[in-house]
TORPA-4810 file (N, C-alpha, C, O; in nm, 3 decimals):
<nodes>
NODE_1_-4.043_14.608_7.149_-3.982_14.698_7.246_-3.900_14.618_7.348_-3.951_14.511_7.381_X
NODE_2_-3.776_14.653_7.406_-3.694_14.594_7.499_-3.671_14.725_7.605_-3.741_14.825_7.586_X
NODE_3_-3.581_14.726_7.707_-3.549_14.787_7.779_-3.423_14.793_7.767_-3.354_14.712_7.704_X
NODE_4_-3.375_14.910_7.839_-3.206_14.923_7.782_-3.106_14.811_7.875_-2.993_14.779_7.838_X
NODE_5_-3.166_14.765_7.990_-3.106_14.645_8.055_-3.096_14.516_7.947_-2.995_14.446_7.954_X
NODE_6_-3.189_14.489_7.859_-3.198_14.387_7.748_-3.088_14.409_7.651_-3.047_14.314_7.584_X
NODE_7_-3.028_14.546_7.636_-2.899_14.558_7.528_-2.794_14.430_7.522_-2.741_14.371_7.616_X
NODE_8_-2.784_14.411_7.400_-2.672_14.303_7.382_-2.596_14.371_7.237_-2.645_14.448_7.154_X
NODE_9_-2.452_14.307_7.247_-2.377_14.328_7.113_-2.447_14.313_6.988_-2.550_14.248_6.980_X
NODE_10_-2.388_14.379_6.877_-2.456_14.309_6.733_-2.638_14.366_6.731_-2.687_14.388_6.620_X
NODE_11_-2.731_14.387_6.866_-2.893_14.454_6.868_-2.893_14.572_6.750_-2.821_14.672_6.750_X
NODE_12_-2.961_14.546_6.682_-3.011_14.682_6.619_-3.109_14.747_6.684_-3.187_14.677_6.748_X
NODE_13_-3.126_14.884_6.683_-3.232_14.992_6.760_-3.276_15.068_6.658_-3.201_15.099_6.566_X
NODE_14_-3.408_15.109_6.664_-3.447_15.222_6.560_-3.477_15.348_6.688_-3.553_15.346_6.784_X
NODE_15_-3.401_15.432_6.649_-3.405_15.518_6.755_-3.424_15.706_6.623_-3.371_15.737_6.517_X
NODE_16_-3.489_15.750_6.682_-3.541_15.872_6.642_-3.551_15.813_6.401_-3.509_15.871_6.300_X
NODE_17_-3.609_15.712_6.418_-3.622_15.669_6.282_-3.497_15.605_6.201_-3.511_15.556_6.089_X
NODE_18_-3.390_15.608_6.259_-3.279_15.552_6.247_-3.225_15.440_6.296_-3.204_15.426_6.416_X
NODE_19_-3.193_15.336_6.193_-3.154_15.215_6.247_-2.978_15.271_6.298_-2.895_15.351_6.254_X
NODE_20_-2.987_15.175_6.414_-2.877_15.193_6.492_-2.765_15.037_6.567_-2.796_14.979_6.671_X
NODE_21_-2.693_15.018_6.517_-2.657_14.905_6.572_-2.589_14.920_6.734_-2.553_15.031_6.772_X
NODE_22_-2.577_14.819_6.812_-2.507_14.826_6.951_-2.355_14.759_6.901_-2.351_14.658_6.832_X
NODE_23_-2.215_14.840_6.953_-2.129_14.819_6.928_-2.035_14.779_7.020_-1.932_14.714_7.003_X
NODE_24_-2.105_14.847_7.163_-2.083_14.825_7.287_-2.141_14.855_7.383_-2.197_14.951_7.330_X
NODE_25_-2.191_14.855_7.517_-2.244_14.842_7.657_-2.204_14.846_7.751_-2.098_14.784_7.759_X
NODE_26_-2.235_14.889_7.836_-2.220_14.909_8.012_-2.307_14.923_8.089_-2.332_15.043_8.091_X
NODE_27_-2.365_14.874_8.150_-2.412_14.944_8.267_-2.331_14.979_8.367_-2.226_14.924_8.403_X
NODE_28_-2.396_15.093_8.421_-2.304_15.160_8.499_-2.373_15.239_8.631_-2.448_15.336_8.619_X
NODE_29_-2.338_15.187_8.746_-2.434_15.231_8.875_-2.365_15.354_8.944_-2.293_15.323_9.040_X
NODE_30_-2.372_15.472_8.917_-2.273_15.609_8.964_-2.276_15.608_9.129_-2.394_15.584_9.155_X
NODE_31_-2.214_15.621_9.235_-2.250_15.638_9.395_-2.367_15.716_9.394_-2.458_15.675_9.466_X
NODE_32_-2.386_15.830_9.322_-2.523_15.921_9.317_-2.612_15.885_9.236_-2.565_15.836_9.133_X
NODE_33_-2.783_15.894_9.242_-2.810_15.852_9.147_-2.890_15.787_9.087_-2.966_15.734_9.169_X
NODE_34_-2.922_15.756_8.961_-2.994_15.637_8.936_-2.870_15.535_8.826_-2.774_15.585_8.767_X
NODE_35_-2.903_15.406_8.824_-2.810_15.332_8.727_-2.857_15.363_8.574_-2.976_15.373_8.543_X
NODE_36_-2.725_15.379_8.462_-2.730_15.418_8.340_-2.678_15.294_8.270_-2.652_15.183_8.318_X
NODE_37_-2.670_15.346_8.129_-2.642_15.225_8.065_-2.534_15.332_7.928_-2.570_15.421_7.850_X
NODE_38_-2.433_15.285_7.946_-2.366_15.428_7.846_-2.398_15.264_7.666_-2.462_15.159_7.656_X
NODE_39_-2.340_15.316_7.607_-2.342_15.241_7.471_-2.270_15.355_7.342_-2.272_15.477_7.320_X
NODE_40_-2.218_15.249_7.287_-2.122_15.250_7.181_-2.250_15.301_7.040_-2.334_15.214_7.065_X
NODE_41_-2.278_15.338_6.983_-2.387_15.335_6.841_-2.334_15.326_6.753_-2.234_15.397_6.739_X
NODE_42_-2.373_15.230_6.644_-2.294_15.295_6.484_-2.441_15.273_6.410_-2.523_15.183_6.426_X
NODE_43_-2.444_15.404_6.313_-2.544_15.390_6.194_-2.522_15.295_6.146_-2.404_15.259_6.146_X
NODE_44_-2.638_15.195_6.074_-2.591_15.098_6.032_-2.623_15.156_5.834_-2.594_15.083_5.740_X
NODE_45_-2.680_15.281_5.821_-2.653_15.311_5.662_-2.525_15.361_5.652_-2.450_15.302_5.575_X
NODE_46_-2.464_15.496_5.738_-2.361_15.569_5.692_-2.206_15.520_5.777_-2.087_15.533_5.751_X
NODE_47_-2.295_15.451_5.903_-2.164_15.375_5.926_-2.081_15.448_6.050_-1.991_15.392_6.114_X
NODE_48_-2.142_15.620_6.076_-2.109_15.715_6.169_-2.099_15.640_6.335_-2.194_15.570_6.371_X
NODE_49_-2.008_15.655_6.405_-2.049_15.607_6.572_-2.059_15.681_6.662_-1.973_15.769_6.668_X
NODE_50_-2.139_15.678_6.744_-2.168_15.827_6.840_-2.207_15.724_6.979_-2.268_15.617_6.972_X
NODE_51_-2.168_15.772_7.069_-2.184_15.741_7.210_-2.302_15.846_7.280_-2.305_15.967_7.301_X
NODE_52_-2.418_15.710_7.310_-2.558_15.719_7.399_-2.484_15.714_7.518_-2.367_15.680_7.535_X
NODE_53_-2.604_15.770_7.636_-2.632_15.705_7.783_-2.779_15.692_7.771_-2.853_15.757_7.697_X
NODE_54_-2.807_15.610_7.845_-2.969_15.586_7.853_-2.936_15.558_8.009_-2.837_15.508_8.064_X
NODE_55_-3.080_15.621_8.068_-3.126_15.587_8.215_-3.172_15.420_8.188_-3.220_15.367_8.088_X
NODE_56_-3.145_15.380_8.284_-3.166_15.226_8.294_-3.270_15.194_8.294_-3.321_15.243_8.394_X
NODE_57_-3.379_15.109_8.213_-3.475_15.060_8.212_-3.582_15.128_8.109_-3.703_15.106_8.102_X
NODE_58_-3.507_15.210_8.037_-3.634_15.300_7.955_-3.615_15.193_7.830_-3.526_15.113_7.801_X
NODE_59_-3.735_15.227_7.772_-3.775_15.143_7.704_-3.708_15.163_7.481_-3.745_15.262_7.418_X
NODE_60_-3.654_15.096_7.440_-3.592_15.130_7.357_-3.668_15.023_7.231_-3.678_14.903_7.255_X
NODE_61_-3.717_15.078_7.105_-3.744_14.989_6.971_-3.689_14.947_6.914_-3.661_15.020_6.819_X
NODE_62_-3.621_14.805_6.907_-3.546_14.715_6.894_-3.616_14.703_6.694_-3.733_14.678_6.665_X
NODE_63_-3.568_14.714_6.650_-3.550_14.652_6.462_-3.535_14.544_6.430_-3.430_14.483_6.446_X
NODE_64_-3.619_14.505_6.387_-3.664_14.388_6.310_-3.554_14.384_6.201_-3.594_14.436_6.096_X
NODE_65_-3.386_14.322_6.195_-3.314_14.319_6.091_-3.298_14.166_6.064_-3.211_14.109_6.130_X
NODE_66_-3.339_14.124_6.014_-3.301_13.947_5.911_-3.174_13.979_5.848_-3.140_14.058_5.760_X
NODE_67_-3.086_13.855_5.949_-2.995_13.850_5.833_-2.987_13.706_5.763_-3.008_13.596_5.814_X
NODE_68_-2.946_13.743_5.618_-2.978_13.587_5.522_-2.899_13.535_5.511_-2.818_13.601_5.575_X
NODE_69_-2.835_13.432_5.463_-2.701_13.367_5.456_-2.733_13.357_5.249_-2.828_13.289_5.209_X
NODE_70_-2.650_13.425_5.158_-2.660_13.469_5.056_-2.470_13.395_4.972_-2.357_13.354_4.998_X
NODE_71_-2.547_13.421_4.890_-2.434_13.394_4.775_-2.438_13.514_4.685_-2.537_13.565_4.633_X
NODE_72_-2.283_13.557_4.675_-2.290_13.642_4.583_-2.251_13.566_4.408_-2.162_13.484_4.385_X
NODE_73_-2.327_13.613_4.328_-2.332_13.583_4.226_-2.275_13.644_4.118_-2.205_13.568_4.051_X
NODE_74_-2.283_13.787_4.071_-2.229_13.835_3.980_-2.270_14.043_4.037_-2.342_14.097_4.121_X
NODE_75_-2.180_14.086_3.936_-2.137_14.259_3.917_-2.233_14.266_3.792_-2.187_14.221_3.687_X
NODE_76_-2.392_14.331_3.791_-2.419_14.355_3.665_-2.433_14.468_3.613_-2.524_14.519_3.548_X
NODE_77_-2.251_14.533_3.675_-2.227_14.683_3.621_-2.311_14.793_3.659_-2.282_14.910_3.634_X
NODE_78_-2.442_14.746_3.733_-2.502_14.854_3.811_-2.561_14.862_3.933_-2.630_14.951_3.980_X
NODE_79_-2.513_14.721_3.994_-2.578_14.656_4.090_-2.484_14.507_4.138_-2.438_14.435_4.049_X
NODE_80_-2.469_14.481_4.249_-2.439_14.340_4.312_-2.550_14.250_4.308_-2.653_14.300_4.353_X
NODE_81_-2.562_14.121_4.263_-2.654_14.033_4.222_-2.656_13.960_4.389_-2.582_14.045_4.438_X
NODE_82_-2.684_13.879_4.491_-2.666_13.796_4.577_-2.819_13.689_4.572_-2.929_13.736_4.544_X
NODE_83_-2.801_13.573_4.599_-2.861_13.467_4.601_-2.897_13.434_4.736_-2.820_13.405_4.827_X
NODE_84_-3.046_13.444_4.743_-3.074_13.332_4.902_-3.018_13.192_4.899_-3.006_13.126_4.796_X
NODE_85_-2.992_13.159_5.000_-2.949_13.000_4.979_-3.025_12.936_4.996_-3.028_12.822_4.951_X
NODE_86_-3.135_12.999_5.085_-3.309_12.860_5.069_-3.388_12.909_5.028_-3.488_12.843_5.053_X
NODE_87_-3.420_13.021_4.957_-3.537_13.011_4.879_-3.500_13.048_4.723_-3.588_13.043_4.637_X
NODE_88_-3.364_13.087_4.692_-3.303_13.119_4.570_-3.390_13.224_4.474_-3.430_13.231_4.358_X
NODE_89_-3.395_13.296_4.585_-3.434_13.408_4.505_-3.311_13.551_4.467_-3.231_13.580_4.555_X
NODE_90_-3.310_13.587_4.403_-3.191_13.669_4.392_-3.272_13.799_4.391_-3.383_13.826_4.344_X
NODE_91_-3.138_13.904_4.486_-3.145_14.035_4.478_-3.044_14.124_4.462_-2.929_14.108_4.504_X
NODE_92_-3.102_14.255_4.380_-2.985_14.352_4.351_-2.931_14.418_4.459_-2.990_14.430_4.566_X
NODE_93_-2.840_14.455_4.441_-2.771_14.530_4.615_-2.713_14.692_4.506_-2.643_14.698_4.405_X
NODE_94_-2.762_14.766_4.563_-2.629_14.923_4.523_-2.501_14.887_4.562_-2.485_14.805_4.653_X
NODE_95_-2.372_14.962_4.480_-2.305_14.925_4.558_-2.222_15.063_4.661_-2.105_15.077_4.695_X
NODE_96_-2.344_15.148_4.686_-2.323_15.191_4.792_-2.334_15.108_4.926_-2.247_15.145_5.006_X
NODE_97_-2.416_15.005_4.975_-2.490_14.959_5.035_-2.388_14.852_5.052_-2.338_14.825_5.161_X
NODE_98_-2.361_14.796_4.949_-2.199_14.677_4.929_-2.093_14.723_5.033_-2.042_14.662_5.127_X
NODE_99_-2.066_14.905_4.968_-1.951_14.937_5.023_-1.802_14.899_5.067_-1.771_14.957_4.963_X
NODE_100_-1.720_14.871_5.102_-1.617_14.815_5.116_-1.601_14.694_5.070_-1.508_14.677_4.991_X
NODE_101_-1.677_14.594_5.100_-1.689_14.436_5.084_-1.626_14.422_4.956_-1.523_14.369_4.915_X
NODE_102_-1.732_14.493_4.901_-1.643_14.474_4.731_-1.549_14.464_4.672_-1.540_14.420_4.558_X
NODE_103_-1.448_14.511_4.755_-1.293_14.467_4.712_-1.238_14.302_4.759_-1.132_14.249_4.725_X
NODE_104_-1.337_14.251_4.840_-1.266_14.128_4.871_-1.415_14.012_4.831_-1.469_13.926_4.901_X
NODE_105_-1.437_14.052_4.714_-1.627_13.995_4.641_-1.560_13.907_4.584_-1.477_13.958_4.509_X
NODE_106_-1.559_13.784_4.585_-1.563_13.667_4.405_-1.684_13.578_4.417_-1.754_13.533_4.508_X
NODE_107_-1.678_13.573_4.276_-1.801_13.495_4.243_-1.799_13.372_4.341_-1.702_13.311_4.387_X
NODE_108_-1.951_13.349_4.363_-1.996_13.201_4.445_-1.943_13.216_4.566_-1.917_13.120_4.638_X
NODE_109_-1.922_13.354_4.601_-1.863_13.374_4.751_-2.020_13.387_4.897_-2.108_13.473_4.904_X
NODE_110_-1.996_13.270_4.984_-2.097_13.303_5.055_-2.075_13.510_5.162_-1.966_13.566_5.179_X
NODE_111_-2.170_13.548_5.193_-2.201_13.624_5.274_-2.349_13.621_5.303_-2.437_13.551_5.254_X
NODE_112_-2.356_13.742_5.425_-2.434_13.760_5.530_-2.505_13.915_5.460_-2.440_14.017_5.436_X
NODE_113_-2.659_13.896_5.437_-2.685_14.023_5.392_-2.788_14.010_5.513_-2.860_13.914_5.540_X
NODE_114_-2.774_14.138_5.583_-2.881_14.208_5.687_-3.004_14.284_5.554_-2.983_14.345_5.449_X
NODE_115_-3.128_14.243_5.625_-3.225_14.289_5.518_-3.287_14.356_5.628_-3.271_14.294_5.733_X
NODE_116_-3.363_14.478_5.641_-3.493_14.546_5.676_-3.618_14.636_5.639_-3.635_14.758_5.631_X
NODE_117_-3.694_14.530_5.621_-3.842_14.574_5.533_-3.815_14.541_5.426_-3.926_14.547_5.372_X
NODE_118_-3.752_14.510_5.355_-3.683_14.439_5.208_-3.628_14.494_5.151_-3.634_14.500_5.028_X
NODE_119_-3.538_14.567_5.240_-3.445_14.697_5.148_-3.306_14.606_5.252_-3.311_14.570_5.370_X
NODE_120_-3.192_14.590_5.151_-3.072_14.571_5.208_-3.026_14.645_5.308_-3.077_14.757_5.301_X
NODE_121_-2.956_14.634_5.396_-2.883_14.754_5.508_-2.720_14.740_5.474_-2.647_14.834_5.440_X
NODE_122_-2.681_14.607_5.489_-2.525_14.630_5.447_-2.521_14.430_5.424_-2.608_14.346_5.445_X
NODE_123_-2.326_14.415_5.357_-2.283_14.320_5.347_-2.240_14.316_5.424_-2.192_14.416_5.477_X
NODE_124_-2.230_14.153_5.491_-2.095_14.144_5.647_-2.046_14.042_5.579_-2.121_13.944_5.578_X
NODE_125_-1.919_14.025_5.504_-1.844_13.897_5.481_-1.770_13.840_5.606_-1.737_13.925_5.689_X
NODE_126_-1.741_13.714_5.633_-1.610_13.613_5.726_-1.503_13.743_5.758_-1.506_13.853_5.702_X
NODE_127_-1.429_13.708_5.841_-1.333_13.822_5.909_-1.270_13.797_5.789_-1.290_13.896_5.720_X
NODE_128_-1.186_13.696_5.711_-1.121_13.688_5.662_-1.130_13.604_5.512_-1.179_13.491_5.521_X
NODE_129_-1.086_13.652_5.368_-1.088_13.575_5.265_-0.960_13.528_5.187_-0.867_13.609_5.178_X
NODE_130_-0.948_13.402_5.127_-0.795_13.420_5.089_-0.832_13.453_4.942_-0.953_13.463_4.920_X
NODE_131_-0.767_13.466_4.864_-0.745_13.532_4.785_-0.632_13.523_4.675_-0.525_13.479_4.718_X
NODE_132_-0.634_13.562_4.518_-0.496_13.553_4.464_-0.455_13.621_4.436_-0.521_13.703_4.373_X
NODE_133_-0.271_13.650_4.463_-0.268_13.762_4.375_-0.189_13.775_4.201_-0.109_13.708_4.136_X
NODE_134_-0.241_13.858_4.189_-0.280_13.845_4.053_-0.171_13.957_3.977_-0.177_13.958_3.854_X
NODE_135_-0.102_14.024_4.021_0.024_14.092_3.957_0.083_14.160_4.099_0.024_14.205_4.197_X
NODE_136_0.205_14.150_4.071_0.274_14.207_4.246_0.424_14.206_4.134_0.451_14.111_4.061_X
NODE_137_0.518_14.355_4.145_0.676_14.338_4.145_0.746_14.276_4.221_0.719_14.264_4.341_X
NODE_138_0.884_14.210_4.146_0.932_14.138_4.222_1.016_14.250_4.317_1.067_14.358_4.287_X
NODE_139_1.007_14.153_4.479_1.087_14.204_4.576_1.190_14.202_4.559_1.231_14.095_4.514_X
NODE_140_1.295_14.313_4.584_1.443_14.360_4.562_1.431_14.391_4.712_1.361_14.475_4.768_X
NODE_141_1.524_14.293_4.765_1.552_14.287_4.930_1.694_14.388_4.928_1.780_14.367_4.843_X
NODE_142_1.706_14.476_5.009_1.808_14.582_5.015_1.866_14.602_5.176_1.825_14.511_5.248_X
NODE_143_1.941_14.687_5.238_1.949_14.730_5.319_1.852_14.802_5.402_1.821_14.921_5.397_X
NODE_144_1.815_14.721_5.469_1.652_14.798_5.569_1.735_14.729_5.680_1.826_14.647_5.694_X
NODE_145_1.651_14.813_5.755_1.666_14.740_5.898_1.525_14.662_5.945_1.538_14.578_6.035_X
NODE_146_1.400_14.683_5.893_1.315_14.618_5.948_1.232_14.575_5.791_1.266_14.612_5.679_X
NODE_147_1.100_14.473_5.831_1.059_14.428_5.690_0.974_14.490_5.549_0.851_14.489_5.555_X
NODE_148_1.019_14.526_5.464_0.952_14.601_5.376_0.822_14.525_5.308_0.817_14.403_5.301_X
NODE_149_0.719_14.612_5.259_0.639_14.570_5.151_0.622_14.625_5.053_0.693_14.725_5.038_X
NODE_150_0.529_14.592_4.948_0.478_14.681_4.859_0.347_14.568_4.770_0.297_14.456_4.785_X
NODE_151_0.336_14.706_4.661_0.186_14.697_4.644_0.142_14.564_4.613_0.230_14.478_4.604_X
NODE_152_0.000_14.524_4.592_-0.029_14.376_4.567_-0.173_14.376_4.439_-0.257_14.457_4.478_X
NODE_153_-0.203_14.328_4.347_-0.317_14.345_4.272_-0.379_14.223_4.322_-0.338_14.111_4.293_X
NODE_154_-0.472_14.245_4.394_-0.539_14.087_4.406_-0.665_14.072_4.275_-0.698_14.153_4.189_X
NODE_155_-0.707_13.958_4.300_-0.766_13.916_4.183_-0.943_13.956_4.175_-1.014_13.899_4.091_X
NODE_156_-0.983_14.029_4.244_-1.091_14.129_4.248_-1.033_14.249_4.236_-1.119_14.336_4.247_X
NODE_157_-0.918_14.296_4.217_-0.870_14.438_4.165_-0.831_14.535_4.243_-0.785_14.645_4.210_X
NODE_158_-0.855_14.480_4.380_-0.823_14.569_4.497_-0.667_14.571_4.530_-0.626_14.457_4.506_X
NODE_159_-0.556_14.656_4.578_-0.500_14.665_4.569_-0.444_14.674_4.718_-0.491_14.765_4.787_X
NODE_160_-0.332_14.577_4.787_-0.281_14.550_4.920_-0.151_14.572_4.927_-0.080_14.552_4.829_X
NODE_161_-0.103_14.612_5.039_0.082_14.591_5.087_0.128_14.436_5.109_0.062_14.395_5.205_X
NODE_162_0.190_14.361_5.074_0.228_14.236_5.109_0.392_14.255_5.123_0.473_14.342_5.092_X
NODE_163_0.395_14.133_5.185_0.581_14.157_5.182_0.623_14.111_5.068_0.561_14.051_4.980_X
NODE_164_0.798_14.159_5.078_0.837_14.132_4.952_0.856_14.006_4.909_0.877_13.991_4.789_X
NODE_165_0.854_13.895_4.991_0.889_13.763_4.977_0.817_13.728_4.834_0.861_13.683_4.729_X
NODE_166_0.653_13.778_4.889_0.544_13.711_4.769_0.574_13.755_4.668_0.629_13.864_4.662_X
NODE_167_0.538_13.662_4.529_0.516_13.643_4.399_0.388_13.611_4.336_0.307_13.539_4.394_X
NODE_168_0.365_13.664_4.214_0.271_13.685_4.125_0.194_13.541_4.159_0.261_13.475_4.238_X
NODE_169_0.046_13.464_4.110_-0.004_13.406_4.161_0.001_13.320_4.302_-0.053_13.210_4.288_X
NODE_170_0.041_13.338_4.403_0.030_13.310_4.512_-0.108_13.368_4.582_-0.169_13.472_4.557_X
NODE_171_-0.141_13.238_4.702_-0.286_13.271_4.748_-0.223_13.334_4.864_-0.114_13.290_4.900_X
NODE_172_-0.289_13.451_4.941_-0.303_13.519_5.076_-0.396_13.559_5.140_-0.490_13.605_5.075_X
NODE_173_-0.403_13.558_5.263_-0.493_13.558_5.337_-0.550_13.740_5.389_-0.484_13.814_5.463_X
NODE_174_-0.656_13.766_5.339_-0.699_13.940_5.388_-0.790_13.906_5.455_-0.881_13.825_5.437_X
NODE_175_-0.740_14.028_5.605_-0.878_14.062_5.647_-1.000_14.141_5.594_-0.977_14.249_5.540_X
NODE_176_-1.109_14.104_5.603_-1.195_14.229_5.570_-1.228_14.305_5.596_-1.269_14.384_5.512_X
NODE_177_-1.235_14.334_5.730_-1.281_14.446_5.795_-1.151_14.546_5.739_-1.191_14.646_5.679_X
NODE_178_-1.036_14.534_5.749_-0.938_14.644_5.728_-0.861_14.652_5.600_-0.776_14.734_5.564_X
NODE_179_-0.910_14.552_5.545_-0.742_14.491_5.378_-0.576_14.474_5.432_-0.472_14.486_5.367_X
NODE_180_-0.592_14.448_5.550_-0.476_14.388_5.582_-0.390_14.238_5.569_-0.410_14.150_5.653_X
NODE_181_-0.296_14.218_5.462_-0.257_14.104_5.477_-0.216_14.067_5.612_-0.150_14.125_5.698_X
NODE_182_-0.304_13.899_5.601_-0.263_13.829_5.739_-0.193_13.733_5.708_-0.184_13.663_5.809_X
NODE_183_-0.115_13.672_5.594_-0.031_13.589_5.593_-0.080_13.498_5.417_-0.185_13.506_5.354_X
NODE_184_0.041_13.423_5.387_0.005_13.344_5.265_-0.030_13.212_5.307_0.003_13.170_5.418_X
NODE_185_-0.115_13.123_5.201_-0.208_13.034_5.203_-0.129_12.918_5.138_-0.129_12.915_5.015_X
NODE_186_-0.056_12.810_5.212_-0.021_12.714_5.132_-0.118_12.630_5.086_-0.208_12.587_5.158_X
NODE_187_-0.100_12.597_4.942_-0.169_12.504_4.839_-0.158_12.353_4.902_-0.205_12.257_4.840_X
</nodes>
């Protein structure tokens, strides 16, 4: 148990049986009053965000979430395989639970699996992975006034806007949180 003065970024909460992550914080002392604490929430299964206030100092059940530092290993068509890195034990992941990540997954790729009670909660990969791409048309530069893109096949199958400059095997840099190209990767 913590108090809502103890809130920090990144805290998970189990609040009415629901794990809940902190996304953001305030305390906040109104002229009238007693001091509150407003906060940001996101589910950490469905991912939903909803904005708490809590009276200051009440007491909140903080979640026991481990996160592991994992290797992903292989797709075995019904499940994500990932590897502990110190005790090498491997576990299956849904890939509901994967969710997004999966488009920017290659083999022997490290990530971050949050575990609670020994059930996965989610993947958190690096902000950013580079990547190849793996079929892209060639750019036909025309009359625009500002810079065009189009589509990109990267080499996990996911599919990005890049500019037209790029060509078929070239490495680039995606974020993960959004699939936004952030730029190409010189060799």
């Amino acid at each position: 148990m913590a108090t809502t003065n103890d809130l920090k970024n990144g805290m998970v909460l189990n609040l009415d049986g629901q794990l809940w992550s902190v996304v953001w914080f305030q305390h906040h002392k109104p002229g009238k009053g007693g001091a509150v604490v407003r906060t940001k929430l996101k589910n950490v299964l469905s991912g939903k965000v909803v904005d708490k206030t809590f009276n200051a100092d009440v007491k909140v059940e903080v979640a026991n979430v481990d996160k592991r530092d994992m290797t992903y290993l292989y797709n075995d068509g019904t499940a994500y395989v990932f590897m502990d890195k110190s005790t090498y034990d491997q576990l299956q992941i849904e890939p509901d639970t994967v969710g997004d990540a999966s488009h920017f997954l290659l083999e022997n790729q490290d990530a971050i699996v949050a575990v609670h009670n020994d059930i996965p909660l989610y993947v958190e990969l690096p902000a950013s992975v580079e990547l190849v791409v793996e079929y892209t048309e060639p750019g036909l530069q025309g009359d625009r006034s500002s810079a065009g893109t189009k589509p990109a096949k990267l080499e996990t199958g996911y599919t990005i806007q890049v500019p037209l400059f790029l060509t078929t095997g070239e490495k680039v840099k995606v974020d993960t949180r959004s699939g936004d190209y952030l730029g190409r990767v010189s060799s």
